[in-house]
KOLBA-730425 format. One line per field, with one value per residue (C-alpha): residue number from 1; residue in three letters; x, y, z. Coordinates in nm, 3 decimals, padded with zeros to 5 digits. Example, Ala and Ser with C-alpha at 12.3 -4.5 7.8 and 13.67 -1.06 7.14 Angstrom:
<rs>
k: (1, 2)
r: (ALA, SER)
u: (01.230, 01.367)
v: (-00.450, -00.106)
w: (00.780, 00.714)
</rs>
This chain:
<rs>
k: (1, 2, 3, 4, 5, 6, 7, 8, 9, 10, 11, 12, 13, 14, 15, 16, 17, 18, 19, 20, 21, 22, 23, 24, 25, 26, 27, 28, 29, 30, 31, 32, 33, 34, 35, 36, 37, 38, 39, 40, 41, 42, 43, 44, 45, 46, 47, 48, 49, 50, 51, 52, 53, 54, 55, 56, 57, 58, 59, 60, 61, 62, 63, 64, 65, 66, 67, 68, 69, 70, 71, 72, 73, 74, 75, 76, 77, 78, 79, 80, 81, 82, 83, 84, 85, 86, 87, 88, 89, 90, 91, 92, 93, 94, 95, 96, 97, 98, 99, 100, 101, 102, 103, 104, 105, 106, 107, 108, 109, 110, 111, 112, 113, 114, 115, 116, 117, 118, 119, 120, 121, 122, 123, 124, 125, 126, 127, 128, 129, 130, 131, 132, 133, 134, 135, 136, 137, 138, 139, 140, 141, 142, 143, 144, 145, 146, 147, 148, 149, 150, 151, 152, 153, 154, 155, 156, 157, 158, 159, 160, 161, 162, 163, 164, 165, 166, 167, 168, 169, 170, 171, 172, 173, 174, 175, 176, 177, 178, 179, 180, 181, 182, 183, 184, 185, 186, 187, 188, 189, 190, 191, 192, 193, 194, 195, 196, 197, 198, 199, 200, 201, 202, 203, 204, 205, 206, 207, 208, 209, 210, 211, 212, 213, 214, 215, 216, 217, 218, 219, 220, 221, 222, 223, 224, 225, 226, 227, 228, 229, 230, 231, 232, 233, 234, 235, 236, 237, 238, 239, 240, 241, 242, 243, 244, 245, 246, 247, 248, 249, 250, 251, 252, 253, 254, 255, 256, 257, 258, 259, 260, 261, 262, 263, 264, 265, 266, 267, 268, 269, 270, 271, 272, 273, 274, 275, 276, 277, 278, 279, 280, 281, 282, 283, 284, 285, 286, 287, 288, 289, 290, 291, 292, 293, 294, 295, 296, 297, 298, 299, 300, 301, 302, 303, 304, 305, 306, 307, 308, 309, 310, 311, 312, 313, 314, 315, 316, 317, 318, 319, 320, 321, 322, 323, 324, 325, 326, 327, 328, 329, 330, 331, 332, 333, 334, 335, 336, 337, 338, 339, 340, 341, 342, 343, 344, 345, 346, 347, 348, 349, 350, 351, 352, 353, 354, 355, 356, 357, 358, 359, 360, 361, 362, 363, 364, 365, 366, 367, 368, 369, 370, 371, 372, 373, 374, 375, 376, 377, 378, 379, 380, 381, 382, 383, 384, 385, 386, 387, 388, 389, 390, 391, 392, 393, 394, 395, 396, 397, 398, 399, 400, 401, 402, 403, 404, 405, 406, 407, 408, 409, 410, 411, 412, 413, 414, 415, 416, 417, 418, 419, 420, 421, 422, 423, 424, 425, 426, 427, 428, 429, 430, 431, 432, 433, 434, 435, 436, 437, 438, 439, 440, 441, 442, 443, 444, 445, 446, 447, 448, 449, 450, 451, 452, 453, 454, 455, 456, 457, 458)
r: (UNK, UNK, UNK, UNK, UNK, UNK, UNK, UNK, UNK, UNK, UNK, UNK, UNK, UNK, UNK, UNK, UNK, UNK, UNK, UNK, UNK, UNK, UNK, UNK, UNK, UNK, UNK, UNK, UNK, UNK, UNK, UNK, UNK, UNK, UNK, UNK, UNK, UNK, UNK, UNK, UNK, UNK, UNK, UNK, UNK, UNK, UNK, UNK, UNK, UNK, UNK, UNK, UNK, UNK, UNK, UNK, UNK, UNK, UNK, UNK, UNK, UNK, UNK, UNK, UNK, UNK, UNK, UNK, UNK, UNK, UNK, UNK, UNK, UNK, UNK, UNK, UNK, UNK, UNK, UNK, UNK, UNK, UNK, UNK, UNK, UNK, UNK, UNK, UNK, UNK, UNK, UNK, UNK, UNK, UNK, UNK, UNK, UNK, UNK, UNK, UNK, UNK, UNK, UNK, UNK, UNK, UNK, UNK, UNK, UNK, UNK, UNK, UNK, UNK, UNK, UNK, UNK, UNK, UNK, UNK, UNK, UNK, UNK, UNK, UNK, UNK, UNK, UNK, UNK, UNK, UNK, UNK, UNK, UNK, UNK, UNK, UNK, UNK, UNK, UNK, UNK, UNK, UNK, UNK, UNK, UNK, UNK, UNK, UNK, UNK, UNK, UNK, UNK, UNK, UNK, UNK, UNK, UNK, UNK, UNK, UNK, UNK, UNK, UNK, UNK, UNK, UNK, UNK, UNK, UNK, UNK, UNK, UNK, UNK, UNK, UNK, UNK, UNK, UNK, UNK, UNK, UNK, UNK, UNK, UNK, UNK, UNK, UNK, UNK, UNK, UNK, UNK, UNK, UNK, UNK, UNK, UNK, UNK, UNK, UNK, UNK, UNK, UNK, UNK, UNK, UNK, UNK, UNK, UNK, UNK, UNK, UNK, UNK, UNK, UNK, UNK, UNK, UNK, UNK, UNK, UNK, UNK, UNK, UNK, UNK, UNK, UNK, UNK, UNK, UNK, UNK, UNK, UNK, UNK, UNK, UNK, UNK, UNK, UNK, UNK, UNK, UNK, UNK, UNK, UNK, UNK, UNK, UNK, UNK, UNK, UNK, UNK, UNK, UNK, UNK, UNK, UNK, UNK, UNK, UNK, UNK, UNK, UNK, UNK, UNK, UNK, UNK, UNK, UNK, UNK, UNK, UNK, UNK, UNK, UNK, UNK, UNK, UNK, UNK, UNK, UNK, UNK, UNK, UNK, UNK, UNK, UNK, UNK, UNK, UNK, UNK, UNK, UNK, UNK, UNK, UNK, UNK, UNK, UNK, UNK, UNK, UNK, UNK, UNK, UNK, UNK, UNK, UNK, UNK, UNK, UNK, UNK, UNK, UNK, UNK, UNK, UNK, UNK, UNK, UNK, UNK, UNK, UNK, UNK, UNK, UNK, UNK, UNK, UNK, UNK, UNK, UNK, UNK, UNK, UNK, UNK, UNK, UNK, UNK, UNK, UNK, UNK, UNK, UNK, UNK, UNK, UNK, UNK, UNK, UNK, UNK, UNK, UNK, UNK, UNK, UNK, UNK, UNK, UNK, UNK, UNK, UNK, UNK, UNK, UNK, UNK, UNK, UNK, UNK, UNK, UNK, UNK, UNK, UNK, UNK, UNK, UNK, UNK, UNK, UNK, UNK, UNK, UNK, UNK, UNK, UNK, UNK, UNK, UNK, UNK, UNK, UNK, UNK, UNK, UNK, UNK, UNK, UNK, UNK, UNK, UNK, UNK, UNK, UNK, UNK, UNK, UNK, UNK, UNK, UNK, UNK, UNK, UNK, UNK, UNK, UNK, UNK, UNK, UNK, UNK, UNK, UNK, UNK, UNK, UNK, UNK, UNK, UNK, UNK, UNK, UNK, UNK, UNK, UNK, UNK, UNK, UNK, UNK, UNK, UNK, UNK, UNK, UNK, UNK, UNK, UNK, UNK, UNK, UNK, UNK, UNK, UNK, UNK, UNK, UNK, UNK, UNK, UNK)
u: (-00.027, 00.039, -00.183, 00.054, 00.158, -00.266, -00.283, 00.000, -00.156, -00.490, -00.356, -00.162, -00.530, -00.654, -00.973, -01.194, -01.164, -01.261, -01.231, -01.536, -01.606, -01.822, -02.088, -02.044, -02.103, -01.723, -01.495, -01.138, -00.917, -00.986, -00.708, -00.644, -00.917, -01.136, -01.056, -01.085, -01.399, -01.530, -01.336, -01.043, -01.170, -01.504, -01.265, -01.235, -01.003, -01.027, -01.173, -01.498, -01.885, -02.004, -02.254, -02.011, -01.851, -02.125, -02.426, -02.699, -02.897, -02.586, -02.479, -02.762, -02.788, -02.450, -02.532, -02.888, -02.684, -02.373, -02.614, -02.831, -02.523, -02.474, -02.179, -02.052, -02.178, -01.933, -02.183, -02.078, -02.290, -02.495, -02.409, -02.584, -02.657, -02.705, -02.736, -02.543, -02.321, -01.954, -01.706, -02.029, -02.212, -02.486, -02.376, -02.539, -02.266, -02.255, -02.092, -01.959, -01.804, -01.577, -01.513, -01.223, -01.055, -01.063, -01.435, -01.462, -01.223, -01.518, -01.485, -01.284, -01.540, -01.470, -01.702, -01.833, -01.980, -02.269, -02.380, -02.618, -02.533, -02.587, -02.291, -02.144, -02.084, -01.960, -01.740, -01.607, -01.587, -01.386, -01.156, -01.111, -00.979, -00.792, -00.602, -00.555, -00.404, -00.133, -00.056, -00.009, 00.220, 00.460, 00.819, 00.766, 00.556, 00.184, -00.030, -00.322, -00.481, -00.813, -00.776, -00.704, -00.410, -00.574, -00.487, -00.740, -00.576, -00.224, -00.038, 00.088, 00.500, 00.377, 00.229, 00.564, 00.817, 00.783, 00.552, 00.245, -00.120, -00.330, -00.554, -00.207, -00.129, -00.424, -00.432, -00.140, -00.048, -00.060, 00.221, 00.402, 00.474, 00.520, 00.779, 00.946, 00.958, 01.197, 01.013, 01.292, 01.324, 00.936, 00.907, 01.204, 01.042, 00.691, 00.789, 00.970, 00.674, 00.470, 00.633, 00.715, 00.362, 00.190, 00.460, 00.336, -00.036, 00.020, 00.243, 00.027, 00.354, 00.585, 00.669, 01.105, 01.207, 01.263, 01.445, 01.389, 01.499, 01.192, 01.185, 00.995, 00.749, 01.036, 01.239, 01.496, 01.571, 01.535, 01.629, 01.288, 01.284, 00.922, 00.773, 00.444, 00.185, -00.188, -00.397, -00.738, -00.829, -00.667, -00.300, -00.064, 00.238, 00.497, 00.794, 01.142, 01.364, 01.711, 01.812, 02.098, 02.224, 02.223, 02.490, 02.643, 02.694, 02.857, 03.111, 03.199, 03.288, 03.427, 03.673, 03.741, 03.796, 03.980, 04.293, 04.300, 04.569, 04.590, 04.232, 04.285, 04.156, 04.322, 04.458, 04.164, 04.005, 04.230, 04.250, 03.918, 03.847, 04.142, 03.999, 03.655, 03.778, 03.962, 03.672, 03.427, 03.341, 03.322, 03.683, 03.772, 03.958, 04.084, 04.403, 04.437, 04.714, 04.888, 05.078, 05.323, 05.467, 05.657, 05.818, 06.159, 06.401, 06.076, 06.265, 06.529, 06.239, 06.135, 06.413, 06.560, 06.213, 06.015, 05.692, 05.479, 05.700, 05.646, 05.299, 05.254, 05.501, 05.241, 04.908, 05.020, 05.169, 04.830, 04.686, 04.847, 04.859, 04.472, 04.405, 04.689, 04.460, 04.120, 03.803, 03.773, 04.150, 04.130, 04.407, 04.485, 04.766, 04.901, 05.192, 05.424, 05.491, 05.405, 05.104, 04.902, 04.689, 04.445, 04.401, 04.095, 04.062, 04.438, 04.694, 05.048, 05.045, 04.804, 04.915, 05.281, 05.124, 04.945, 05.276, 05.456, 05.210, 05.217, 05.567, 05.578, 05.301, 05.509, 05.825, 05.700, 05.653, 05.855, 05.599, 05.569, 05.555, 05.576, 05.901, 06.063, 05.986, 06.118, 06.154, 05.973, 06.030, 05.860, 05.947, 05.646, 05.661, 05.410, 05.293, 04.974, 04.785, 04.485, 04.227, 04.182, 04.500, 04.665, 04.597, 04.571, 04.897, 05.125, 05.026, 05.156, 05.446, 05.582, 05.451, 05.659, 05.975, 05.954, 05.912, 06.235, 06.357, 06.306, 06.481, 06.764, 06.819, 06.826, 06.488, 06.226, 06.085, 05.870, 05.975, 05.738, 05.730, 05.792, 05.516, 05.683, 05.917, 06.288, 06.397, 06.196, 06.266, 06.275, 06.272, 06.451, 06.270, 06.219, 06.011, 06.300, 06.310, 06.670, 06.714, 06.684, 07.016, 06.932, 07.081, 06.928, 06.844, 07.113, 06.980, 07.130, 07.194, 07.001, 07.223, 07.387, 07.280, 06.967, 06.852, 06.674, 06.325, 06.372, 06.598, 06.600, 06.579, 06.768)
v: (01.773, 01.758, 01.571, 01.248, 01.209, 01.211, 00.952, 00.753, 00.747, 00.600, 00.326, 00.173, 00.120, -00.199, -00.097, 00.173, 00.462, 00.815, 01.147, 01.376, 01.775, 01.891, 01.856, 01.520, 01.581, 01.603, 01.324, 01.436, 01.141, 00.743, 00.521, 00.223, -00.014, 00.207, 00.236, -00.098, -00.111, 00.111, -00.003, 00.145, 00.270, 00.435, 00.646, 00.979, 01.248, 01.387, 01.573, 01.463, 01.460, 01.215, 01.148, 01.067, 00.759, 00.630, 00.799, 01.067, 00.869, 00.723, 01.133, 01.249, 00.970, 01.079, 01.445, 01.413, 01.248, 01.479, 01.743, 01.623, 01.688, 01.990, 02.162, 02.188, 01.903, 01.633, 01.347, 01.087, 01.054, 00.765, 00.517, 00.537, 00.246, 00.318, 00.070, 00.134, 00.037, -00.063, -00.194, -00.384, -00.499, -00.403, -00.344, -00.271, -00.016, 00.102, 00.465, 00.569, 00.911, 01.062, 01.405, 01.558, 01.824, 02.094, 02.012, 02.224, 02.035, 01.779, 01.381, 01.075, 00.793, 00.446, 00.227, -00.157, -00.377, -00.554, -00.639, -00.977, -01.192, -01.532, -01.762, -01.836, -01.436, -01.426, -01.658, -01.505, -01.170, -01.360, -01.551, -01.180, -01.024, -01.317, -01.260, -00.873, -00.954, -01.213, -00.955, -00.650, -00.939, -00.998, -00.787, -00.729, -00.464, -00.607, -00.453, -00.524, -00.335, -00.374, -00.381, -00.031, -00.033, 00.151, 00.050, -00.180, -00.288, -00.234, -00.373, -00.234, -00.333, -00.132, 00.168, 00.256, 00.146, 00.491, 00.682, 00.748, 00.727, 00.570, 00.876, 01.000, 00.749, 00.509, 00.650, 00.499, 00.862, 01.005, 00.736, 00.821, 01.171, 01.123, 00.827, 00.956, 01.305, 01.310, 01.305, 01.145, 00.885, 00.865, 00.796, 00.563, 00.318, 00.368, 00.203, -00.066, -00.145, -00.161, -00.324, -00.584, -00.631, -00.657, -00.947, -01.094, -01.047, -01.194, -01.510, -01.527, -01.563, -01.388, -01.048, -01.043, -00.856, -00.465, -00.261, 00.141, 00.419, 00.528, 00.899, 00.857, 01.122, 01.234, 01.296, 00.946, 00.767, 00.375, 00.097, -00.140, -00.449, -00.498, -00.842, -00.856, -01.155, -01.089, -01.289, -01.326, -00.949, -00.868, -00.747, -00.831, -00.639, -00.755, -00.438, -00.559, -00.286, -00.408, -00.035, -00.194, -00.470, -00.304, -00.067, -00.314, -00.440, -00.165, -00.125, -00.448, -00.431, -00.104, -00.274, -00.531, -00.323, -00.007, 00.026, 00.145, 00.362, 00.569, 00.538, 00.416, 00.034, -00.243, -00.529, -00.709, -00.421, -00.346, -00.692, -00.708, -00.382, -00.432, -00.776, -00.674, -00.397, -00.605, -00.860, -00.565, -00.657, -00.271, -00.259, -00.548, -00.433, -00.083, -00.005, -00.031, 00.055, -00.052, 00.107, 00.007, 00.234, 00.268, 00.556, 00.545, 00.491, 00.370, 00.177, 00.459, 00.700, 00.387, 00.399, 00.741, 00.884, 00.597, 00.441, 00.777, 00.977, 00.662, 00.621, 01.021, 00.974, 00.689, 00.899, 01.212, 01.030, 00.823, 01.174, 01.305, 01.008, 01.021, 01.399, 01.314, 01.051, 01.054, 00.990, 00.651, 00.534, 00.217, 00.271, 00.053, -00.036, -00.330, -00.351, -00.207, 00.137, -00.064, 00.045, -00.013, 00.128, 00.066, 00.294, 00.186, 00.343, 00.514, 00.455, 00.518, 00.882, 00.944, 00.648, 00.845, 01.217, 01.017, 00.852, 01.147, 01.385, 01.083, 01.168, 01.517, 01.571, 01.315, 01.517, 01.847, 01.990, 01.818, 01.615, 01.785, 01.574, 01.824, 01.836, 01.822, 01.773, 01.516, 01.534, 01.179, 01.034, 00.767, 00.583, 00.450, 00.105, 00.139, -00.129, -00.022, -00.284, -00.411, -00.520, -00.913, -01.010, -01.039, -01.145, -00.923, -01.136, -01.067, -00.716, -00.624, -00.873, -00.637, -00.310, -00.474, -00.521, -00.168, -00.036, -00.268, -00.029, 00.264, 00.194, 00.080, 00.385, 00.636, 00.623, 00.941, 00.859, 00.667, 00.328, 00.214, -00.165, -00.213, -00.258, -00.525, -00.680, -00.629, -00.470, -00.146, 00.218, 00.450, 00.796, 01.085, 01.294, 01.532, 01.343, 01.256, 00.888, 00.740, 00.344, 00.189, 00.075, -00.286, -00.327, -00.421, -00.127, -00.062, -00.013, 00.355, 00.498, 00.816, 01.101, 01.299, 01.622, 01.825, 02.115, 02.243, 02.097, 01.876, 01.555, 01.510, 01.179, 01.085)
w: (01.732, 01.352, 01.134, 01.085, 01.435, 01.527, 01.205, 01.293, 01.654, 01.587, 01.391, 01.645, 01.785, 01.657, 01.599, 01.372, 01.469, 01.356, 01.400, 01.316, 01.413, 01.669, 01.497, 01.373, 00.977, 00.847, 00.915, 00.984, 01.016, 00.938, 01.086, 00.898, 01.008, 00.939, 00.581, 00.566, 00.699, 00.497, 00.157, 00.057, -00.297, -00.121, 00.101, -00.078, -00.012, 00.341, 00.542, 00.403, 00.482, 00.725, 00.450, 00.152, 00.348, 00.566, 00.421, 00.485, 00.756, 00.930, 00.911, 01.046, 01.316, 01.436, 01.407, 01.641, 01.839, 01.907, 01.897, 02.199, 02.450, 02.542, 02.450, 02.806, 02.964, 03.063, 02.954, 02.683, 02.395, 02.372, 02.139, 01.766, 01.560, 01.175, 00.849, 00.594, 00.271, 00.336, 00.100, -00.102, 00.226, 00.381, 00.759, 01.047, 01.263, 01.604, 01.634, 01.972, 02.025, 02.294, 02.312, 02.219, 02.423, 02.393, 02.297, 01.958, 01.812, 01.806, 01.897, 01.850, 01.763, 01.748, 01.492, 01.593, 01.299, 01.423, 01.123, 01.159, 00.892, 00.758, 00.878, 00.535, 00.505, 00.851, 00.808, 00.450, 00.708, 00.935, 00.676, 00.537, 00.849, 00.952, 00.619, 00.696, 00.971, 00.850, 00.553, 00.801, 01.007, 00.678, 00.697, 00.315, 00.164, -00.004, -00.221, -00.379, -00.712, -00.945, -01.308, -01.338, -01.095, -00.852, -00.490, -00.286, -00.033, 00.148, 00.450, 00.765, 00.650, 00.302, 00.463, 00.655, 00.417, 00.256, 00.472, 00.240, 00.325, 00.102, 00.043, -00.121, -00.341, -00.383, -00.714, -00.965, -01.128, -00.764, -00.676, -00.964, -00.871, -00.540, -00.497, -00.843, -00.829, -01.095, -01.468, -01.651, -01.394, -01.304, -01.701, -01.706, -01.442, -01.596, -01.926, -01.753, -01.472, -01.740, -02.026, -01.692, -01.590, -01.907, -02.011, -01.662, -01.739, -02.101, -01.990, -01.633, -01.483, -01.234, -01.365, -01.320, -01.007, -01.082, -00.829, -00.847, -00.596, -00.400, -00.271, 00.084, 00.232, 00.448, 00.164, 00.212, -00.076, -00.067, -00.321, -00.328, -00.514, -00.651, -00.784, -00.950, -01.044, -01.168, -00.967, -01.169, -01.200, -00.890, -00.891, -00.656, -00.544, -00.294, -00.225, -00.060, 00.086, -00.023, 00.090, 00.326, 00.098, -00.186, 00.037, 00.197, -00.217, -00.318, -00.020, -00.056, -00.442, -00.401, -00.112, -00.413, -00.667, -00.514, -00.403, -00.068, -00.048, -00.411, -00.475, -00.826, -00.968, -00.802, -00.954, -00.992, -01.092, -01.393, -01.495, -01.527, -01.699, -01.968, -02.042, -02.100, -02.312, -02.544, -02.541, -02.612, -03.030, -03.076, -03.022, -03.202, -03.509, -03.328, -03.185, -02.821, -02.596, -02.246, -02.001, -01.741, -01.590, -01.208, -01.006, -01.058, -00.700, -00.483, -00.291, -00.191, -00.075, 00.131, 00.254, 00.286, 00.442, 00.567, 00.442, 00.562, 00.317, 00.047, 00.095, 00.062, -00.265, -00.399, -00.311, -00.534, -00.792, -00.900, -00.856, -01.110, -01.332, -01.297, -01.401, -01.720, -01.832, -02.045, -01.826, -02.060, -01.957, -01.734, -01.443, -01.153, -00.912, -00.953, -00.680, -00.443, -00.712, -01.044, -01.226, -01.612, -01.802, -02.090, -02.358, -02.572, -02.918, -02.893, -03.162, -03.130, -03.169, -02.872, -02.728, -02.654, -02.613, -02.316, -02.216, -02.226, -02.035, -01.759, -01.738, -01.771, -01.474, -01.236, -01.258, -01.298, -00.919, -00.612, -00.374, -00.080, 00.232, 00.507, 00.599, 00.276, -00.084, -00.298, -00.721, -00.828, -01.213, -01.338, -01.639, -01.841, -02.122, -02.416, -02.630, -02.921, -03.113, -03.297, -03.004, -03.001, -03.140, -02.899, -02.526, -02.227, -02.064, -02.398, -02.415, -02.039, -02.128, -02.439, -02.230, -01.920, -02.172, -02.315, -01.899, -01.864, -02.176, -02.073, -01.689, -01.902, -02.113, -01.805, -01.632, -01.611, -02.051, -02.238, -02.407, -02.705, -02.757, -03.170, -03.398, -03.550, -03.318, -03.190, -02.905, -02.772, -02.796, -02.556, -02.569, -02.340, -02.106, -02.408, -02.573, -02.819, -02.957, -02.893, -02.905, -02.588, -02.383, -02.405, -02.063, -01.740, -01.466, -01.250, -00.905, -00.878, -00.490, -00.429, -00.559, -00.218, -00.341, -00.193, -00.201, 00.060, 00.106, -00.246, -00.324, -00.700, -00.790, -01.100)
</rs>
């Protein structure tokens, strides 16, 4: 059986228990109550003598012992009593072993304190255990360091939220590695843990709730919320796994903020980006610019080739609108085939070089929806100005007149709102400026035409 299955085994025993060789002098395996028996900080690494944990004459005690049975005899051991030092008391401890088998892989023993104290300490003892136990019974992680932040005590809920052993990260720099194995992150939540818990240990408050990802033993990945508080010289930890919420967070923002369909921002989502971007004071005094732009005879594909066919039509086109774009372009759909755009830091130049590549990449190759392909245009309103003077509303007002433009003058090109006022101007599919129409969209039928596998759209 591998060595965490035996480990996780013995402590489901309530009880100390140990497992030592055949000849009773190294100890292979300490379940949890018997580390606390013994004092978490006097545990070193193991295996380890007999003698380093309990001492030479409890070692030898237990070695006369084990060695008094004969190696094939079926007999138990007796039972050895020994005195000896445990976690800063002098104990008195019975040690009772049980073979293992096969029998060279030596014997499971399990230790009894009969320690005969004055009442006062047994009932300090007893107040001690009776606290173990209601920390291992919390569902939140405990901890509990000395002054140099090594570990003295952990619960049960701590021990398996991550899978560790205390002989593997008792030790602070030992946890470090192991539940950060990344050094730019490990460092990252260093600084803050400790910039956090000396501001707690200064102001004897509450340090603020942190929340890092923990790599387990089993290599999962967990977000933990950990709160802090020095408690005299004692330092108490208390670990949340917010693992689930923290997912159940994010799907629900990304259901708010994503549209569904396309994959791009939705409404919310833009509105809220563009308004933060003009709000943002490094933008404040630069030129900003907002797109509206549609897909020109939606509503015929609707109805020519169904909704499949439109929804298809809708999918590619924010595609392509999306890889046109700069990483830093805000893009969302805000309706139906309508969709805007904010451009921070982009003048008018850029501002139509954007516009126009929009275009170009919309009607550039048919959309091919299986059993045909159909030639899409989209016709795109652009409005550029200095960021906070005017409102996010008036800016997608002017961009929404120069879209209105642009369907007037033909469709499929780019209508820039003026700088100054007036009526917008649009310009033809070549990129050529040419004053806008001035008249309202006519709701043109699809043209008859087809070729085969492509309608043009026009």
């Amino acid at each position: 059986m591998a060595s965490g299955s035996i480990t996780d085994l013995l402590d489901l025993v309530a009880a100390p228990l140990m497992v030592v060789d055949a000849d009773g002098r190294t100890i292979r395996r300490l379940n949890h109550d018997a580390v606390t028996l013994v004092g978490v900080l006097a545990v070193p690494a193991l295996p380890a003598s007999t003698a380093a944990v309990f001492g030479e004459a409890a070692a030898e005690a237990l070695a006369a012992a084990l060695g008094a049975i004969a190696p094939a005899s079926e007999d138990l051991p007796p039972e050895c009593e020994i005195a000896c030092v445990l976690d800063g008391f002098d104990r008195r401890i019975a040690l009772r072993p049980r073979r293992l088998s096969p029998p060279e892989t030596g014997f499971l023993v399990t230790v009894t304190d009969r320690t005969d104290v004055d009442d006062a300490r047994l009932q300090l003892f007893a107040w001690q255990e009776e606290m173990r136990t209601i920390l291992d019974s919390l569902p939140v992680g405990v901890e509990i360091m000395d002054e140099a932040m090594d570990t003295v005590l952990v619960n049960r809920h701590s021990r398996g939220m991550w899978g560790y052993t205390v002989e593997e990260t008792g030790r602070l720099d030992d946890w470090w590695a192991a539940a950060y194995p990344d050094p730019d992150y490990r460092e990252e939540v260093r600084r803050s843990w400790l910039a956090g818990v000396e501001e707690a240990r200064r102001t004897n408050a509450e340090m603020l709730p942190q929340e890092w990802v923990i790599t387990c033993k089993d290599g999962s990945r967990k977000t933990v919320q950990f709160r802090f508080r020095a408690v005299g010289s004692a330092l108490l930890n208390v670990y949340l796994d917010v693992t689930r919420e923290r997912r159940l967070e994010a799907m629900l923002l990304e259901m708010a903020t994503t549209d569904s369909l396309t994959g791009l921002g939705s409404r919310r989502y833009f509105f809220d980006q563009a308004a933060r971007c003009l709000a943002d004071p490094e933008q404040l005094g630069s030129l900003v610019t907002v797109l509206m732009f549609d897909i020109d005879h939606f509503k015929q594909i609707n109805d020519r080739y169904g909704h499949a066919v439109g929804d298809r039509v809708l999918i590619e086109f924010a595609r392509r609108c999306r890889e046109a774009m700069r990483h830093t372009d805000v893009i969302g759909r805000l309706g139906g085939e309508e969709f805007a755009a904010m451009l921070p830091d982009t003048g008018f130049s850029e501002a139509g070089d954007i516009a126009e590549r929009i275009r170009a990449a919309v009607s550039s190759t048919p959309i091919d929806f299986g059993e045909g392909a159909v030639v899409v245009t989209v016709s795109v309103g652009v409005v550029t100005d200095v960021a906070g003077r005017l409102g996010l509303d008036q800016l997608l007002e002017q961009a929404d007149r120069a879209l209105y433009a642009a369907k007037a003058a033909g469709r499929d090109r780019v209508s820039f709102a003026p700088r100054g006022g007036g009526e917008p101007a649009a310009a033809a599919p070549a990129y050529a400026r040419t004053e806008a129409a001035g008249t309202p969209p006519s709701d043109d039928p699809l043209p008859t035409g087809t070729l085969p596998r492509r309608a043009v759209l026009s």
